[in-house]
ROTI-36002 format. One record per residue (C-alpha): residue in one letter; x negated, y, z. Coordinates in steps of 0.001 Angstrom, whole numbers, plus 500000, padded with zeros to 6 digits. Each point is the difference from the previous one (the first is absolute). Layout:
// ROTI-36002
aXYZ/...
END
This chain:
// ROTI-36002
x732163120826041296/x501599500802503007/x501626496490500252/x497187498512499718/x498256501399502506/x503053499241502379/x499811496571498680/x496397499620501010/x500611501436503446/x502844497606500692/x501394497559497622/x502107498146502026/x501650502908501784/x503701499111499304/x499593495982499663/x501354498063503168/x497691497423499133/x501002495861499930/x498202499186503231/x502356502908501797/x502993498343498334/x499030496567500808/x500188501007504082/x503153501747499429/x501186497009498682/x499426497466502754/x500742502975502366/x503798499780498639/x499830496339499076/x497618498461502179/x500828496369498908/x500099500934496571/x496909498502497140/x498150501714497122/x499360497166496861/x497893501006497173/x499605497447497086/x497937500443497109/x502428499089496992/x497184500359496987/x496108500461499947/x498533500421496888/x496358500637500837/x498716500060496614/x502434502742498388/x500174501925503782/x503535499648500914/x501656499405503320/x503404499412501029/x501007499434503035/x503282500082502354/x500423501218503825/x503306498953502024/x501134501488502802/x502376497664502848/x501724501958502492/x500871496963502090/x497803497155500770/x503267497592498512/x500560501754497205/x500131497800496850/x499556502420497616/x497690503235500330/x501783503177500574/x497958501575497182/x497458499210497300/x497512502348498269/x497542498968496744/x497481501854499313/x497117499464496581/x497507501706499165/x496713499737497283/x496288500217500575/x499784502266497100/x502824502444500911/x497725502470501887/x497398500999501908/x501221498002503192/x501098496959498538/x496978499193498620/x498782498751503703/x503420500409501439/x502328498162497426/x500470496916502711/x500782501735503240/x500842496457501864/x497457497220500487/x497252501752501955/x499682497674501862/x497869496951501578/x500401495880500321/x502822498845502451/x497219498558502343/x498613503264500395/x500696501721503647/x501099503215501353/x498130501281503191/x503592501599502606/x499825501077503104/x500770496739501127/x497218498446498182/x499417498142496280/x502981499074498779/x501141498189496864/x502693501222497275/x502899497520501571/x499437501251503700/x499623503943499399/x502893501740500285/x501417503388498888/x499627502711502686/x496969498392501233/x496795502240500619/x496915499181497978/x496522501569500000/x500001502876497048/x497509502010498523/x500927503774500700/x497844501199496801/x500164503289500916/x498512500030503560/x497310497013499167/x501397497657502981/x502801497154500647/x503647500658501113/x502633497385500630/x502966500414497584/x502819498347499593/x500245497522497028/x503008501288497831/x500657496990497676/x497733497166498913/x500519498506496185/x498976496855498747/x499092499277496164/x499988496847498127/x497077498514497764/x497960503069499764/x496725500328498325/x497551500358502482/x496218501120499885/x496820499236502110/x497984503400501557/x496879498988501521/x496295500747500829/x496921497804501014/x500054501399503474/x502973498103500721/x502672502452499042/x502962497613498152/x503606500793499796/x502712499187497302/x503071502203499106/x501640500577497061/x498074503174497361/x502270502956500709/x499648499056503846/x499235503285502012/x496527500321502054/x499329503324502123/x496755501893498859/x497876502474500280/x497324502143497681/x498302502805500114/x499948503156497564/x497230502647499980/x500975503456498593/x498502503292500217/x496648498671502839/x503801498470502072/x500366496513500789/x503560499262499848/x501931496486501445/x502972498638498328/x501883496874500963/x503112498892498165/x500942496571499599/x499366498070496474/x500899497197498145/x497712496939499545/x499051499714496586/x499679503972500128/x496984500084502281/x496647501914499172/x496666499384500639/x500366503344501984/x502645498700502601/x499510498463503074/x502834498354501400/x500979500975503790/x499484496188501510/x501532501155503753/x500335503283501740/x500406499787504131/x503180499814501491/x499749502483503372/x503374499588501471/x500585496879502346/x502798499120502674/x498817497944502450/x498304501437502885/x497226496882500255/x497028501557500680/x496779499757498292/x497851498049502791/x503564497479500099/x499305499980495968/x496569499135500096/x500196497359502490/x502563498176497692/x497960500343497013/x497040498113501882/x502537497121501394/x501475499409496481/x495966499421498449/x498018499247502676/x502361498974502857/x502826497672500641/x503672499893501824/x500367496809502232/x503230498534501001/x499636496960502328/x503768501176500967/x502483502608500079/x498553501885502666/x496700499171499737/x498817502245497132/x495849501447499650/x498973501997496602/x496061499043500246/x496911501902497875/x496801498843499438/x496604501293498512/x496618499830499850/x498815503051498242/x498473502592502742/x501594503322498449/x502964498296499315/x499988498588503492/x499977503512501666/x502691501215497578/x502531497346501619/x498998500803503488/x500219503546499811/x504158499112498527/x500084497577502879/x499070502513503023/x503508500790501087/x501395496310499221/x500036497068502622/x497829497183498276/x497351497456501109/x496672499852498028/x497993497178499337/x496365499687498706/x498857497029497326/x496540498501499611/x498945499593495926/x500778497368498538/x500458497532496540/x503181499995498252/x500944497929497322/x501914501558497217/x503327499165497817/x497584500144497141/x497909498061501433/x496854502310501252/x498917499766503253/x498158503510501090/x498667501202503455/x502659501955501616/x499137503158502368/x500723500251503598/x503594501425499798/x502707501517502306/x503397499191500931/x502955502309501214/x503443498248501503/x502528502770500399/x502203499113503019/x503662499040499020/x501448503234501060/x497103501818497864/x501583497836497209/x502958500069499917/x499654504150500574/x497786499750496809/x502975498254497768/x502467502715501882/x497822503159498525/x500760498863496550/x504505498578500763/x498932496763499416/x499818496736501995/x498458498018497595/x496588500862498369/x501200498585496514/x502759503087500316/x497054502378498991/x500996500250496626/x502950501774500306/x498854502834502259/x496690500639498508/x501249502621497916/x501787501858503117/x496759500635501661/x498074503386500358/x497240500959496921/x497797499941502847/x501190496694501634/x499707498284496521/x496179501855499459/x498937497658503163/x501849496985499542/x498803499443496243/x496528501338501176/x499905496905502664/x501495497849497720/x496890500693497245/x497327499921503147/x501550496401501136/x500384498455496627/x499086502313497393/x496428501052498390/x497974503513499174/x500900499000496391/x504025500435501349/x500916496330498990/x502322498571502325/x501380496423500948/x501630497696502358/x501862496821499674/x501299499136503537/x503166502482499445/x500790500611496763/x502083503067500581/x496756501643501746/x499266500506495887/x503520501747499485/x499188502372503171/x496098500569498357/x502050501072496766/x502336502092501272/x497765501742502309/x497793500922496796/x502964501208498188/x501013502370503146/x496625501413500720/x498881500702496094/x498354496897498850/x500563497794496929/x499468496034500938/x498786498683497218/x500745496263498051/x500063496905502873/x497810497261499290/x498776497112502327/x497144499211501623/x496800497838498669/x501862496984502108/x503452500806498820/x501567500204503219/x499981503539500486/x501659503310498149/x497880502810499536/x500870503664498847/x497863502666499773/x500723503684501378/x498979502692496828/x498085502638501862/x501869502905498166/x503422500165498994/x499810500806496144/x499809497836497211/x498578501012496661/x501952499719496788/x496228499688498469/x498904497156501230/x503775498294499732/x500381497234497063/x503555499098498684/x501599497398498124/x503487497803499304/x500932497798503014/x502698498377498288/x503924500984501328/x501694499059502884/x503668501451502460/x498846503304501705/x501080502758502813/x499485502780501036/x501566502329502936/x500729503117499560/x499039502660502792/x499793503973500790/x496682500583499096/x499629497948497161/x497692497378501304/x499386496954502350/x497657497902501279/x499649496218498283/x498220497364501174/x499508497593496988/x499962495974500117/x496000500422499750/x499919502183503187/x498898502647498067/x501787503385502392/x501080503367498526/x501518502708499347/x502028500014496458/x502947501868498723/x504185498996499699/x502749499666497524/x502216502713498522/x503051500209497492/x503222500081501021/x502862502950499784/x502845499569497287/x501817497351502110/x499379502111502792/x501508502859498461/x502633498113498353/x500667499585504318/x500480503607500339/x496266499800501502/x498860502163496754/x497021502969499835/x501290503521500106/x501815501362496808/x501027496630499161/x496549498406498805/x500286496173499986/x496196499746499844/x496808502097499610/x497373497547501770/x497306500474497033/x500188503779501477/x498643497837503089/x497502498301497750/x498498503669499136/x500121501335503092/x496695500309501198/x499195498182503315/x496871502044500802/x501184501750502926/x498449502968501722/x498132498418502946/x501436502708502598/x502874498730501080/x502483501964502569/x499373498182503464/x503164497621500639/x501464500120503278/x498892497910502753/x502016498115501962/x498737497195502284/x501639496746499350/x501324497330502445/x498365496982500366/x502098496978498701/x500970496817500987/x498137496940499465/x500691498897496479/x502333502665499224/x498562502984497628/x500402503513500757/x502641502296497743/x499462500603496928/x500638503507500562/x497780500689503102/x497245502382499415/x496623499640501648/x497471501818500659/x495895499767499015/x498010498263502119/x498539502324503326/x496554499102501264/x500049496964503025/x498627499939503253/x496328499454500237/x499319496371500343/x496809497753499151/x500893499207496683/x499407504162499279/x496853499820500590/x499300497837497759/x498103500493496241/x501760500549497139/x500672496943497669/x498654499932496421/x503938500444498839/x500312503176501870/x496816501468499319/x501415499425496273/x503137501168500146/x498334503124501103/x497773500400497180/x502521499629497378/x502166502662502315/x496902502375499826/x499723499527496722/x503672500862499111/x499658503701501680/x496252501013499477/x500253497918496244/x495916499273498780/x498520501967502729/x497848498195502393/x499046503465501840/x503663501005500294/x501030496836501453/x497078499792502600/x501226503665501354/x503746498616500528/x499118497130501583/x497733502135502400/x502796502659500257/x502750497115500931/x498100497614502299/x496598501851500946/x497848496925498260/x497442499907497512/x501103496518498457/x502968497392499797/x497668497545501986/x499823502485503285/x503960499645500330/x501117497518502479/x503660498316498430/x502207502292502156/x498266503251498533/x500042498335496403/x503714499384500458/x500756503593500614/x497795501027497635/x501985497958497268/x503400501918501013/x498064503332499746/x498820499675496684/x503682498461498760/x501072503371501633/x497167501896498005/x500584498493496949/x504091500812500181/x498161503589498701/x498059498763497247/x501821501839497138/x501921498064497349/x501587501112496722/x501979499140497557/x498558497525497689/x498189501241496990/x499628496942498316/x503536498824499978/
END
């Protein structure tokens, strides 16, 4: 009895798991390569076997070790999900989202930081990726909803999720992470989370500004030093939104008279009387500087660097300029402004759902999914034929993918491999090749308190070069006042705070009214201006940290 109660408190206690002897590994032998191979599948009778090879030496022509490993669906209570611990994985054309921006299985590299889900504190981390594996001819199967959900992995593919568990008049929240063709009607898959650290210093007026020149602006170059970044609209709240970023930049502004304008579709309409901004060339070129760039098509790959507040404005602009209430987004003129729309989503919490094209087929359209879950119930499934896979394998156990359809989110990694390792001398403690089903049972709900990390401000970096993978950074503080805080609240804030109220005061209204009167002083979501609602968000990710979670009773 006793053993089992120390089992339940700690399973893994003594087990220096795979991941930890992966980065010893490539800390000893940092050209050296990990190979796995399945050698038989037998998916009807349940039987895997498979082979891992270790190289020491990038010309090594034969591996220093090799380690097999089989097992049976039928031989226990873990293999019967957990029999094939390789191929959880997702097409070759799918993307991972680093800190350098989307990136493709050929160009990511080991040691490289990628956005991670930190299950435990409900928020994105950047990790380093550990090893990435790559599968041939693997069944695959399609996960989709109407709404425009659609992603295709293969069936023991991991998703993070969440649920809820009433017991004794207490709500309790468990997330763990869970295979595909093992989700319940009762799960909810965790689409995004926010990411909160960022290392460039751009600030969130400098953020905003960009997000209106990449919609509803443009960057002229009638030579090399004669450079303008232009903006133009016609909307009167917009209007006052851009001149309120503009008051401390040198510009000229011009005023339009309404007029016709004939369509690529076709349509001619009646066009408003509209205004036009021309940033002087020191303005612009001090507008590419805030971000390390010198070319606006350089935005991809500093994006994810910027501050959680910095991205809040710049993807707010970017859905004001050429965006709908509805959230669906497009633009055609720059196709990477799309990559910069996903990403942002994927950093600040959203899911961006399937790409499709316009009624003229000329331009891509995503939409941005108000919340960030996705419910197992309303998810269909079925065989998508087989194809090569990959998958990377990170800290935290998950990633960020961005799938050929466009479709962005969060979704889990690979695991499974040790005996080679051991076989290395890079073995678990008391000589154990491999115990990663222990790793399968352990359960990933996490206590929502976490101890508070150190804080230590980071350096900006260089232009195109990404910070260490070891640098720690610290939570976003509140910004100078500037026009853009004064602004409302956006339908995505207002509800990402709803589903935050709803996490700590669970299925009570009255509950949730007091907090949000004891945090902010308001009586509703739609009194906060979007600086308040910011800090409001951070506050309840704070208050939630103390929501109490147990161990789970149904597993």
């Amino acid at each position: 009895m006793a053993q089992q109660s120390a089992y339940k408190g700690n399973p893994i206690q003594d087990y220096v798991t795979v991941a930890e002897r992966i980065e010893k590994f490539y800390e000893r032998y940092p050209e050296g390569r990990i190979v796995t191979h399945i050698i038989e599948h037998d998916a009807e009778r349940g039987f895997i076997l498979m082979r891992a090879e270790v190289y020491r030496h990038p010309d090594d022509a034969q591996p220093s070790a090799s380690g097999h490993a089989y097992e049976y669906r039928d031989a226990g209570y873990v293999q019967k999900t957990s029999y094939i611990e390789v191929g959880e994985c997702v097409p070759m054309d799918t993307e991972i989202l680093t800190i350098q921006g989307w990136k493709q299985y050929e160009e990511l590299a080991i040691g490289e930081l990628v956005a991670s889900y930190d299950i435990g504190n409900d928020e994105m981390v950047w990790v380093p990726v550990q090893r990435k594996s790559y599968f041939e001819n693997q069944a695959l199967v399609r996960l989709f909803n109407p709404k425009g959900f659609e992603v295709f992995c293969t069936p023991n593919h991991t998703w993070a999720i969440e649920y809820r568990v009433k017991q004794e008049r207490k709500c309790y929240l468990y997330r763990k992470l869970k295979m595909t063709r093992e989700l319940k009607t009762v799960d909810s898959i965790i689409g995004s989370a926010p990411m909160y650290s960022g290392f460039l210093k751009t600030t969130p007026r400098d953020a905003a500004l960009m997000g209106w020149a990449i919609t509803d602006g443009w960057f002229q170059r009638q030579s090399p030093r004669q450079f303008r970044i232009g903006l133009g609209q016609s909307k009167a709240n917009e209007i006052e939104m851009i001149r309120s970023l503009l008051t401390k930049v040198e510009h000229k502004e011009f005023a339009y008279e309404a007029h016709t304008r004939t369509f690529p579709s076709g349509k001619t309409y009646n066009c408003l009387p509209s205004i036009r901004w021309q940033l002087s060339a020191q303005s612009s070129r001090a507008l590419l500087a805030a971000f390390n760039i010198t070319h606006e098509n350089q935005l991809p790959s500093v994006v994810p660097q910027l501050s959680f507040e910095a991205r809040a404005s710049m993807l707010e602009a970017m859905m004001l300029g050429d965006g709908t209430k509805e959230g669906k987004f497009g633009t055609k003129n720059r196709p990477w402004v799309m990559d910069v729309f996903s990403m942002l989503c994927a950093l600040q919490g959203h899911v961006a759902l399937k790409r499709r094209m316009s009624s003229t087929g000329e331009v891509p359209i995503q939409t941005l999914k108000r919340t960030h879950r996705i419910w197992a119930s309303s998810l269909q499934q079925e065989e998508a034929g087989r194809a090569d896979v990959w998958c990377p394998t990170v800290e935290h156990g998950t990633w960020v993918a961005r799938f050929s359809n466009g479709v962005t989110v969060l979704t889990g990694n690979t695991s499974a491999v040790g005996r080679a390792l051991a076989l290395c001398g890079f073995e678990v403690k008391r000589g154990i090749a491999s115990r990663e089903e222990m790793e399968k049972q352990t359960r990933m709900a996490q206590p929502v308190r976490q101890p508070e990390r150190e804080k230590v401000s980071a350096p900006a970096p260089k232009a195109g070069e990404p910070p260490a993978a070891t640098a720690k950074v610290e939570k976003p503080v509140t910004p100078e006042k500037t026009a853009a805080a004064e602004k409302s609240s956006t339908e995505g804030l207002k509800e990402e705070i709803l589903n935050l109220l709803e996490t700590v005061r669970p299925q009570d209204r009255r509950a949730q009214r007091q907090l949000l009167v004891e945090l902010t002083g308001k009586q509703t979501r739609e009194e906060l201006t979007y600086q308040e609602a910011l800090q409001l968000i951070v506050k309840l990710k704070e208050e939630s940290r103390k929501t109490p979670v147990e161990d789970d009773p149904l597993m």
